[in-house]
C-alpha positions as CSV (number, residue, x, y, z in Angstrom):
1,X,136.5,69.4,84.3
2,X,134.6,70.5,88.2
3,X,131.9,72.6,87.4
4,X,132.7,76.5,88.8
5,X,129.8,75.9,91.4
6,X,130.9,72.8,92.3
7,X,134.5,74.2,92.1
8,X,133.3,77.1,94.7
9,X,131.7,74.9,97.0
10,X,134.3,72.6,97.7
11,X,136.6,75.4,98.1
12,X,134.5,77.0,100.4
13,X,133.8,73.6,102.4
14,X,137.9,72.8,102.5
15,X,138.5,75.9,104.0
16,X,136.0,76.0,106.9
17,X,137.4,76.0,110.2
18,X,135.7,76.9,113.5
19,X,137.5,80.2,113.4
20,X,137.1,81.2,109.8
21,X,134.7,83.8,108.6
22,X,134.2,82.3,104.9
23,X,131.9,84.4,102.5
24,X,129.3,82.5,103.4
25,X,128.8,82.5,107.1
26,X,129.6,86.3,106.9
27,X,126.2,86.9,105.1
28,X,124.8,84.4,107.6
29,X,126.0,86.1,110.5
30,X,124.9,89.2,109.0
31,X,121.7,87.6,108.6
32,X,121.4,87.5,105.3
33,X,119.9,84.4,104.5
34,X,118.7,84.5,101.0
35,X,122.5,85.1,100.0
36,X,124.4,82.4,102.5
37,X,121.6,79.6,102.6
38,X,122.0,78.6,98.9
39,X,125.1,78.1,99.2
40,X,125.9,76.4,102.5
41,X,123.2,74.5,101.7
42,X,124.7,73.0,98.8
43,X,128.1,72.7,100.3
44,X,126.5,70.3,102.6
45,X,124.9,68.4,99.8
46,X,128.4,67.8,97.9
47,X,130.3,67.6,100.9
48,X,127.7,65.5,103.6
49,X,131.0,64.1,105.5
50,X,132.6,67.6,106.3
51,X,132.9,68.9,109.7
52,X,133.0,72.3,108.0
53,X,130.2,71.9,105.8
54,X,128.3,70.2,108.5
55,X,129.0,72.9,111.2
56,X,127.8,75.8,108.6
57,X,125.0,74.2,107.8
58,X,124.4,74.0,111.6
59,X,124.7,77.3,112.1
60,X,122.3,77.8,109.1
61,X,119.6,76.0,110.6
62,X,119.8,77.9,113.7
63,X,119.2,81.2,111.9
64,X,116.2,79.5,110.3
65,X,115.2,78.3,114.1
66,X,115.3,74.9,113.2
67,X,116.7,74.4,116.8
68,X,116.7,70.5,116.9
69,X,118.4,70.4,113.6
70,X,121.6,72.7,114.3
71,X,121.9,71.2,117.6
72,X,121.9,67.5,116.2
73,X,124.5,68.9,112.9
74,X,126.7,71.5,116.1
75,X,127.4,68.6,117.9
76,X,128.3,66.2,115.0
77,X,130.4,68.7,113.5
78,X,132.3,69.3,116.5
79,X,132.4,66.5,119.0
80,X,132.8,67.5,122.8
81,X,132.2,71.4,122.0
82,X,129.9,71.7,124.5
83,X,130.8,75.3,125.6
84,X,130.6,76.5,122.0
85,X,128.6,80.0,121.9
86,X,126.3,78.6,118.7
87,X,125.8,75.1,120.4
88,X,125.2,77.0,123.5
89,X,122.3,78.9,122.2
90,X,120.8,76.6,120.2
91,X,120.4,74.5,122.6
92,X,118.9,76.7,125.1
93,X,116.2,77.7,121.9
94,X,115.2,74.4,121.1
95,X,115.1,73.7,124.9
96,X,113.1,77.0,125.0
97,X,111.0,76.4,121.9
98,X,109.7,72.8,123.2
99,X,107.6,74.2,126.1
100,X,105.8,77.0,123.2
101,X,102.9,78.1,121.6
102,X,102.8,79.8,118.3
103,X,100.3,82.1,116.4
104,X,101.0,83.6,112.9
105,X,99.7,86.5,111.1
106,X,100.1,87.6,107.2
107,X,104.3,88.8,107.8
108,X,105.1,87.4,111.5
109,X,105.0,84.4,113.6
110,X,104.6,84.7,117.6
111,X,106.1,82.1,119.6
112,X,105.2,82.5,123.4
113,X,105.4,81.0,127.1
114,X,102.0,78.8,127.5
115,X,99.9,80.5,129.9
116,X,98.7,84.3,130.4
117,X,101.2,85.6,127.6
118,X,98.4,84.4,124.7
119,X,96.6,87.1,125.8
120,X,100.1,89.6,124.2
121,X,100.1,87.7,120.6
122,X,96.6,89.8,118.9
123,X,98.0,93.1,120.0
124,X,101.8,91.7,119.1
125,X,100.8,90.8,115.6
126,X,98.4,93.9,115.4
127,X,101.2,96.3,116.0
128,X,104.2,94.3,114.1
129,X,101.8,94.4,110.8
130,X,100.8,98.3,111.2
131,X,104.8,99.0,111.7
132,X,105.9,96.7,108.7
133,X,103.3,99.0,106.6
134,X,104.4,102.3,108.2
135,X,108.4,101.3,107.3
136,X,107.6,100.1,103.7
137,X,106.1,103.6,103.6
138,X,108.8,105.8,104.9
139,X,112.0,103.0,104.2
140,X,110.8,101.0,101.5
141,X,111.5,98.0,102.9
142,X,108.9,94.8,103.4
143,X,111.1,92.1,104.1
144,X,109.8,89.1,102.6
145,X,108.7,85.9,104.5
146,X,107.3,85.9,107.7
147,X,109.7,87.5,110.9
148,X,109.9,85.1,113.9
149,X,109.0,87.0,117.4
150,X,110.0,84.9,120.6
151,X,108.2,86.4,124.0
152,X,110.7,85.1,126.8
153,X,109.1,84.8,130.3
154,X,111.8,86.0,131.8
155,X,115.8,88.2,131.9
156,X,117.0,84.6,132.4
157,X,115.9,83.5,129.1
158,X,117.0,86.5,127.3
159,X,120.5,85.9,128.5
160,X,120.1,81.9,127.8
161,X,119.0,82.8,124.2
162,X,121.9,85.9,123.2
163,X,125.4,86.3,124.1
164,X,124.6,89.0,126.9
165,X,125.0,88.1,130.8
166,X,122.0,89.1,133.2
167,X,124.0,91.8,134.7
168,X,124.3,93.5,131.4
169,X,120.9,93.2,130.9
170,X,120.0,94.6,134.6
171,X,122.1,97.3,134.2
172,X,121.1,98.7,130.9
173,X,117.4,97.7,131.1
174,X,118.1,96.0,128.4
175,X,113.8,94.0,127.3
176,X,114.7,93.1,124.0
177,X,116.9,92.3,121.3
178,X,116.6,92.1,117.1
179,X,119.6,89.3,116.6
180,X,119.6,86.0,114.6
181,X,116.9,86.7,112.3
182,X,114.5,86.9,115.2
183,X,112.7,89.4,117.8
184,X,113.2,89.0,121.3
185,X,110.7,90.3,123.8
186,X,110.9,89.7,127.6
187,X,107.0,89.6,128.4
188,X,106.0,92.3,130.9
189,X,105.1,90.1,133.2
190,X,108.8,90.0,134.4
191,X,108.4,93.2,135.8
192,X,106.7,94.9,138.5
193,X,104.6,97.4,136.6
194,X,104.9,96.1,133.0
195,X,106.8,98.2,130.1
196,X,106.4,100.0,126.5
197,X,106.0,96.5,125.5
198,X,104.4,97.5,121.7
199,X,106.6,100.4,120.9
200,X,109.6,97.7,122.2
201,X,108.7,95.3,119.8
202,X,108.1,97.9,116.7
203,X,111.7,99.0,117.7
204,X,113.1,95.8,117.9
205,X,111.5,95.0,114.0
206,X,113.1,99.0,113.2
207,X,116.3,97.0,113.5
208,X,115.4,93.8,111.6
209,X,113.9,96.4,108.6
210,X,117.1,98.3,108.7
211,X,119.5,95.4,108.8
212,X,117.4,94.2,104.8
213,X,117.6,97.6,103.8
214,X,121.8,98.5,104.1
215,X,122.8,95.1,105.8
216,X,125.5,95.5,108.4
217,X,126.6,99.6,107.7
218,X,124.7,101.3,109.4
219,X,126.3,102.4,112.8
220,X,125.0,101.3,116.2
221,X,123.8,105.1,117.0
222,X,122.0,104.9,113.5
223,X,120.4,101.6,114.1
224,X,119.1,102.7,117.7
225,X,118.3,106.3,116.6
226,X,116.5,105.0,113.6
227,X,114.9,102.5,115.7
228,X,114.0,104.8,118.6
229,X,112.6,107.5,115.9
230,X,110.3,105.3,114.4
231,X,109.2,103.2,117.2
232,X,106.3,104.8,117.4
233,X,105.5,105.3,113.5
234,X,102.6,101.9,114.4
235,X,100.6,104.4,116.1
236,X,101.5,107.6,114.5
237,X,104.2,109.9,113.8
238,X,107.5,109.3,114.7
239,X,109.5,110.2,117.7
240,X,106.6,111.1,119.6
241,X,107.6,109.7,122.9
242,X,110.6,112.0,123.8
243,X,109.7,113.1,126.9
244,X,111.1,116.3,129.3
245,X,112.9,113.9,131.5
246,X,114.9,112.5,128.0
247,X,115.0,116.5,127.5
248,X,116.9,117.7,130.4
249,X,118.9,114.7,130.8
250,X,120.6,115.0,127.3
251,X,120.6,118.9,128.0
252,X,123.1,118.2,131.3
253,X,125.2,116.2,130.3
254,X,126.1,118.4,126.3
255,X,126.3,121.1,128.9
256,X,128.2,119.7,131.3
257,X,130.8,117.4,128.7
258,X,129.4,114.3,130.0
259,X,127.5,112.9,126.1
260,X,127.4,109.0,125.4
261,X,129.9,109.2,122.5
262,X,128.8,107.2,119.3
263,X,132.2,104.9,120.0
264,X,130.5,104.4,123.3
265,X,127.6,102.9,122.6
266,X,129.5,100.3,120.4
267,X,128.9,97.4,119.6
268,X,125.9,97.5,122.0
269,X,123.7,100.2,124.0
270,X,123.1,96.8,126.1
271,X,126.8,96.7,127.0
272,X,126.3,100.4,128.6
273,X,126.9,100.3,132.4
274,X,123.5,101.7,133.4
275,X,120.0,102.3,132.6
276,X,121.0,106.1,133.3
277,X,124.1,105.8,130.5
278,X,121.1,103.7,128.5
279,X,118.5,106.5,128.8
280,X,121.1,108.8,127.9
281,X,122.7,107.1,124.8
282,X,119.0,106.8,123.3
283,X,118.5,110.0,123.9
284,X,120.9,111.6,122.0
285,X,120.5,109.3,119.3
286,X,117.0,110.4,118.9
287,X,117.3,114.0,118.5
288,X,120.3,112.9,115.8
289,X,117.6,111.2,113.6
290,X,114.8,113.5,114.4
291,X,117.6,116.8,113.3
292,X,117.8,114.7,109.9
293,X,114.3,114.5,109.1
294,X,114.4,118.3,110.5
295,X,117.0,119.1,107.8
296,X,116.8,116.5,105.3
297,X,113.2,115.8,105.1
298,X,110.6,112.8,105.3
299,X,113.0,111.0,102.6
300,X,116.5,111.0,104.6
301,X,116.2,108.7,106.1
302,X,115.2,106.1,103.3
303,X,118.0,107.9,101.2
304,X,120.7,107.5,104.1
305,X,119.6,104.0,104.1
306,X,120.6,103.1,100.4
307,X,123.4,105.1,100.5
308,X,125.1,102.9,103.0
309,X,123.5,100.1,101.4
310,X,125.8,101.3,98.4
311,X,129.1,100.9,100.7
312,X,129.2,104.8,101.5
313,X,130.6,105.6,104.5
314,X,127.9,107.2,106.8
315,X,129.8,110.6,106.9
316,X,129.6,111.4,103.6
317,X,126.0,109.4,103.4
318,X,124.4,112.0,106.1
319,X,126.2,114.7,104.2
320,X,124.0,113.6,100.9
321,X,121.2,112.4,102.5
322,X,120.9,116.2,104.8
323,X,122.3,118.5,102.9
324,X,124.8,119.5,105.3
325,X,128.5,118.5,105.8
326,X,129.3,115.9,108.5
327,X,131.5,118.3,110.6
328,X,128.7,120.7,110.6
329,X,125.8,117.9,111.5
330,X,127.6,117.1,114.3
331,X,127.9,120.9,115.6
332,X,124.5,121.4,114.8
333,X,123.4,118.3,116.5
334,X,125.2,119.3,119.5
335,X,123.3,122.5,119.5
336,X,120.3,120.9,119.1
337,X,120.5,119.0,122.3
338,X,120.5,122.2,124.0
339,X,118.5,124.2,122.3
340,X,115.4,122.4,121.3
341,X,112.2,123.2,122.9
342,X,111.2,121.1,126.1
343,X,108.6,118.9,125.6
344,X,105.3,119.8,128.0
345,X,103.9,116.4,129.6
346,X,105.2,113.4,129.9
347,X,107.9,111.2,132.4
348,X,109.7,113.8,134.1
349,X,112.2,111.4,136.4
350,X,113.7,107.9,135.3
351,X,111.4,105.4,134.4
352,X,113.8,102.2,135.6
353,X,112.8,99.0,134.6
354,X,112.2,96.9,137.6
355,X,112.3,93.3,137.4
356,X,110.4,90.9,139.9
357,X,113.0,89.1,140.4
358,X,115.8,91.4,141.2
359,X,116.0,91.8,145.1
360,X,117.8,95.0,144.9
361,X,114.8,96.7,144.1
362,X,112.9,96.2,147.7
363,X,109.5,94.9,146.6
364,X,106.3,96.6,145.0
365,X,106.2,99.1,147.3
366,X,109.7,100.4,146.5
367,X,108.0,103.3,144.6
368,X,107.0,105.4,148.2
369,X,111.1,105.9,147.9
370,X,109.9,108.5,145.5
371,X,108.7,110.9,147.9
372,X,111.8,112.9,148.9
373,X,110.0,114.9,151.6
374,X,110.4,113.1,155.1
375,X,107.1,114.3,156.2
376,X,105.4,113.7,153.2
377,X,106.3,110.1,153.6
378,X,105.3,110.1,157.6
379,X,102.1,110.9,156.1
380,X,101.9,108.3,153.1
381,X,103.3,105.8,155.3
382,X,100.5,106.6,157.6
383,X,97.8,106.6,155.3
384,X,98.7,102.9,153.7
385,X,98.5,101.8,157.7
386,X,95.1,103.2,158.2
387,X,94.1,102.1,154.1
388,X,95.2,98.6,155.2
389,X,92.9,98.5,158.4
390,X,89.9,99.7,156.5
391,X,90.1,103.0,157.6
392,X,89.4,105.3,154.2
393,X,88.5,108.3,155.2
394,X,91.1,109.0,157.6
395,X,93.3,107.5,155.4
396,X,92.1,109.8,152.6
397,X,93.4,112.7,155.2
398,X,96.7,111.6,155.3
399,X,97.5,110.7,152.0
400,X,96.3,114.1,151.3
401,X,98.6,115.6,154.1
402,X,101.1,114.2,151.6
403,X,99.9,115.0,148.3
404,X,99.7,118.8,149.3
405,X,103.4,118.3,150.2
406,X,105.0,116.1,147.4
407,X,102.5,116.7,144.7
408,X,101.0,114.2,142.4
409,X,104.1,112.9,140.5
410,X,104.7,110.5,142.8
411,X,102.7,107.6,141.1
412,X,101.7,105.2,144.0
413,X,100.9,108.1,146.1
414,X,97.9,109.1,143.7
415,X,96.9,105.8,143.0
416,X,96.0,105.2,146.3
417,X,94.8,108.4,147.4
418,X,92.2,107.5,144.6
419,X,91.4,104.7,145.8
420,X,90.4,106.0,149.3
421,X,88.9,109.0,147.9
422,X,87.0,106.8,145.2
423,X,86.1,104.6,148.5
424,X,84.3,107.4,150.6
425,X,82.1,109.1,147.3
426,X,84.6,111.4,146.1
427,X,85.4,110.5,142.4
428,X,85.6,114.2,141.3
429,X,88.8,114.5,143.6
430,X,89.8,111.2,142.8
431,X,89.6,111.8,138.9
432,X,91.6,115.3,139.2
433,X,94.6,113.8,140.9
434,X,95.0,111.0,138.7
435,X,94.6,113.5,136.0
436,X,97.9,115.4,137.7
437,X,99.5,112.5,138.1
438,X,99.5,111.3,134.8
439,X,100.8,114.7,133.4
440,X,104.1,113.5,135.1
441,X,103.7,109.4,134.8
442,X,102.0,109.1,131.5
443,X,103.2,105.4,131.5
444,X,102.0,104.0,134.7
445,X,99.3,102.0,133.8
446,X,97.5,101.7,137.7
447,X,96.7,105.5,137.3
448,X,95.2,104.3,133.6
449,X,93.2,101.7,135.6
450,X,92.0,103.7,138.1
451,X,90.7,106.7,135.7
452,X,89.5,104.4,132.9
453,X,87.0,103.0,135.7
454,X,86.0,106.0,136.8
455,X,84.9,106.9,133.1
456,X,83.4,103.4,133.2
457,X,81.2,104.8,135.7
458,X,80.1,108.0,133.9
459,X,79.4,105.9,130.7
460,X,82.1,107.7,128.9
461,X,83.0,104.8,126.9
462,X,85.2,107.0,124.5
463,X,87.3,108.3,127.0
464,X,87.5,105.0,129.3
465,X,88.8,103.0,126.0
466,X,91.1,105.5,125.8
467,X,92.9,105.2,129.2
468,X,92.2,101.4,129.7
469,X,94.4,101.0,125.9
470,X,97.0,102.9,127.4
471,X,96.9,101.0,130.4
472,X,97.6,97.7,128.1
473,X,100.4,99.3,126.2
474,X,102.5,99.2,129.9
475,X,100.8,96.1,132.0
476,X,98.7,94.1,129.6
477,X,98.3,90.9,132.5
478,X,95.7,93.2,134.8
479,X,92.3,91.6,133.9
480,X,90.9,94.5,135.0
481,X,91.9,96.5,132.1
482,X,90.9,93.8,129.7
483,X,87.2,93.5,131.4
484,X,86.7,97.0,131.2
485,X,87.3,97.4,127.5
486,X,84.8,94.4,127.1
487,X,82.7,96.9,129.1
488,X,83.3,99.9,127.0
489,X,83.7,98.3,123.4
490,X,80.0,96.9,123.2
491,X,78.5,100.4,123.7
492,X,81.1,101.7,121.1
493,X,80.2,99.3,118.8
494,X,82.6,96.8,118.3
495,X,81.5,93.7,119.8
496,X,83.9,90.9,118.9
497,X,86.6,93.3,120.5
498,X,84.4,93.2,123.4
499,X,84.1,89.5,123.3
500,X,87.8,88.8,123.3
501,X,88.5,91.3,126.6
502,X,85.9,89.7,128.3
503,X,88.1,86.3,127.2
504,X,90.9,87.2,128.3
505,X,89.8,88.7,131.4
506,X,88.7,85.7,132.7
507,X,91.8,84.3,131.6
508,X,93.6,86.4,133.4
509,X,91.7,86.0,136.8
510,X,92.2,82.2,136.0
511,X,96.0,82.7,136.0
512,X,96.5,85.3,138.8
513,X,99.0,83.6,141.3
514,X,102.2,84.8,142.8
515,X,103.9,87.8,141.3
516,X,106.8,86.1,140.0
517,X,106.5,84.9,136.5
């Protein structure tokens, strides 16, 4: 008489095909591990001459990123299936994985391009461990083990490593992805003025947490509300980071009929045409989560979780979780989106990712497009001439001329008006425009720079940690940032913080080169 194990695992190795979705691989692919690698494992024990067997196995060890291994058993198990999507990307992340570093902390391991991206991995691992404790707080959920993040130098590499194409990545601004039991991160050095590159990675593990807590029910516009919610939950509370541009663009379109709808952003916000449709979709999403806590509170969302963890379906699991009946969350979210309070500060216009490498985008300097008032760009345009030949005070003049026109919410307009005014001994006026402009581009890290120097110079250490931090949550690769928290951490008292910005300062000015990555 076959054992039943041994029973079930031939069974389940005899009816593999490349098609089939056995029990198995459909906990794999749904990554969970603890349930499919016992027994794939031992189907490839008993059965160590099966394509099937082999193949799963394959695929088992590339969810483990054991990349060598599943592309030596992928190709075995199929001969010739060169163009497969697994063999495809195993490949590319054992190609990938050769030319890496790796650092590990308590829950997380930190793979990373060798170069200036060591400098990412304390904050990385910082961040990751004070998100993992602020989810096991409000979710209840510590997945075991450690959770593999892989920094990618580039869009390429993203779309070498998942089954998205560069275009779709480009068009959605799509940085990272939570997908094979793995964070992706593009480093920020693929862009021209770095990104939200912490609360990115916290909302890529919001997605890995959510995926142990109720496995593959929850939603898409759960999973990215969720993860957009508690992005920020590392640093504080959660959902802190709506801004009044997210505000009024969520506001037009409920007003006008024009809403994301949840069938929309399936099976991917990436697959969204646009970073517009993008900003959109998360936006809504947002204010769905943030109306449950509103109305269900702090526990919803934990309680939501194991409801669709029990297989309830997630109309009747917000209806519990709430307190209030699908048909009428949905008419009350809608209201919401109109009807909540704009925030005060924050990015009032589209903050587009813009990679180096995309020539669409027209360079660095791309920005001065921002100005919409002809004349106020005669004048800018002017002032950068007469900046350039080492003219600063009458360049100071016409950036001025400009700034009196446009304002200060045009971010490299500020910038270099403070540079000029900062150049000919007047940091007052210098420090009260960047102030302005930050009040409408919180998340430009040159204005950071430029003020956190300026409170270098008045020995406000306090405040200059302050804005140089900042600075490194949006362009961590500027050495200046990193030499001026050495600067201000040794007064403050923290000298071994002090002695690793000072490291990787001079790192960084090592390592400066072209722009590209």
């Amino acid at each position: 008489m076959i054992p039943p194990l041994i029973s079930a695992l031939l069974a389940l190795s005899l009816a593999a095909t490349p098609a089939d979705h056995s029990a198995a691989l459909r906990r794999l692919q749904e990554e969970d591990l603890a349930g499919a690698g016992p027994i794939i494992e031992a189907a490839a024990l008993a059965l160590p001459d099966d394509p099937s067997a082999r193949r799963a196995l394959g695929e088992l060890r590339f969810y483990q990123h054991r990349y060598q291994e599943a592309v030596t058993l992928l190709e075995a198990a199929t001969p010739g299936a060169g163009q497969s999507v697994l063999l495809r990307l195993a490949r590319a992340a054992s190609e990938l994985a050769s030319t890496q570093e790796q650092v590990e902390s308590e829950h997380f391991i930190v793979a990373y391009p060798k170069g200036k991206d060591a400098v990412l991995v304390p904050y990385l691992l910082e961040t990751l461990e004070a998100e993992r404790a602020a989810l096991a707080a409000d979710l209840g959920v510590a997945p075991a083990g450690k959770v593999r993040v892989e920094v990618l130098g580039s869009v390429s590499d993203l779309a070498r490593l998942s089954t998205l194409t560069e275009a779709e990545i480009r068009a959605s601004g799509t940085i990272a992805l939570c997908k094979y039991d793995k964070l992706m991160l593009v480093s920020p050095k693929a862009l021209f003025t770095g990104y939200d590159w912490l609360d990115t990675a916290a909302h890529e593990y919001v997605h890995y947490a959510v995926m142990r807590k109720a496995g593959p029910a929850t939603p898409i516009w759960l999973h990215e509300g969720l993860a957009k919610w508690l992005e920020t939950r590392w640093r504080g509370a959660g959902g802190q980071d709506f801004s009044p541009f997210s505000a009024a663009l969520v506001r037009r379109a409920a007003e006008k009929g024009t809403l994301v709808s949840f069938e929309q952003m399936h099976p991917s916000m990436a697959k969204l045409p646009t970073q517009e449709q993008s900003a959109l979709a998360f936006a809504e999403v947002v204010l769905a989560v943030e109306l449950m806590v509103e109305r269900g509170g702090s526990s919803a969302l934990s309680r939501l979780l194991e409801l669709l963890a029990g297989g309830t379906p997630v109309d009747t699991a917000v209806t519990v979780a709430v307190g209030l009946p699908w048909l009428d969350f949905l008419a009350a979210w809608k209201r919401h989106l109109v009807t909540r309070p704009l925030p005060r500060g924050g990015a009032q216009a589209m903050q587009r990712l813009r990679f180096i490498d995309d020539p669409k985008l027209g360079g660095p300097w791309a920005e001065w497009a921002e100005l919409e008032d002809p004349k106020a760009r005669e004048f800018a345009r002017l002032g950068e001439l007469l900046r350039e030949r080492g003219r600063p005070v009458a360049a100071r003049q016409e950036y001025r001329k400009a700034l009196d026109r446009g304002g200060a919410r045009v971010a490299v307009l500020a910038n270099q008006f403070a540079v000029v005014a900062i150049q000919t001994g007047r940091q007052a006026e210098a420090g009260a425009v960047l102030a302005e402009a930050l009040t409408w581009n919180p998340d430009h890290a040159a204005l950071r720079v430029r003020l956190g120097k300026l409170k270098l110079e008045k020995q406000d250490w306090a405040g200059a940690r302050e804005q140089l931090t900042l600075a490194n949550r949006q362009d961590p690769f500027d050495p200046e940032i990193h030499a001026g928290l050495a600067r201000a951490l040794e007064p403050l008292g923290d000298p071994a913080g002090a002695s690793r910005e000072r490291r990787f300062a001079e790192i960084l000015q090592q390592q400066r080169g072209p722009t590209t990555p």
